[in-house]
C-alpha positions, 0 to 999 in steps of 0.5 A: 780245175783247181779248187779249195778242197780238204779237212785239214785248213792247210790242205784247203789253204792252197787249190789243187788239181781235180779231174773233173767228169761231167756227163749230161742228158738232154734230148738232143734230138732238136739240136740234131735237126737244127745244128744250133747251139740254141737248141742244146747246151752250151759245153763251153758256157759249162766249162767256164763256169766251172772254171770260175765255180771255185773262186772265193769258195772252199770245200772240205769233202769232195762230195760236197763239191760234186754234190754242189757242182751238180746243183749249179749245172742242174739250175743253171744248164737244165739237162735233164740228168747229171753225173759228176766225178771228182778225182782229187790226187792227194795222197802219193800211194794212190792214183786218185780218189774220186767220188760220183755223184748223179742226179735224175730230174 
């Protein structure tokens, strides 16, 4: 994904690249039995919404992000629990730095 996130408003000024890890639980046991996607959550309907998610927003804390992509999934897609990490690949003598956030209903 590519948002608008950092302190400083030049880090802000251009999206960068972010590793996004989101895991939902839902009881599947209806769309186990059914093979329809009615009765499950629609991944790709999540993956293109976060693809939008960012357009015309900004972000200066990573955590304010996942917190934010939390409650959307949660209000929009209604799994029953959520986690999401962030990896942002901004400074060059790290890999990443990432937060987590989770939410229980």
């Amino acid at each position: 994904m590519h948002y608008h996130v950092g302190v400083p408003d030049e880090e802000r000024a251009r999206p960068q690249r972010l590793l996004l890890t989101v895991e939902m639980e839902f009881d599947f046991s209806r769309a186990a039995k059914s093979d329809s996607i009615a009765d499950t959550i629609d991944y790709f309907a999540v993956s293109q919404r976060l693809l939008k998610f960012g357009d015309g927003k900004n972000w200066k804390l990573i955590e304010k992000l996942a917190t934010d992509i939390c409650d959307m999934i949660l209000s929009e897609f209604r799994p029953q629990n959520i986690s999401v990490e962030v990896k942002k690949f901004v400074i060059p003598q790290a890999r990443y730095v990432s937060v987590a956030v989770t939410r229980n209903v």
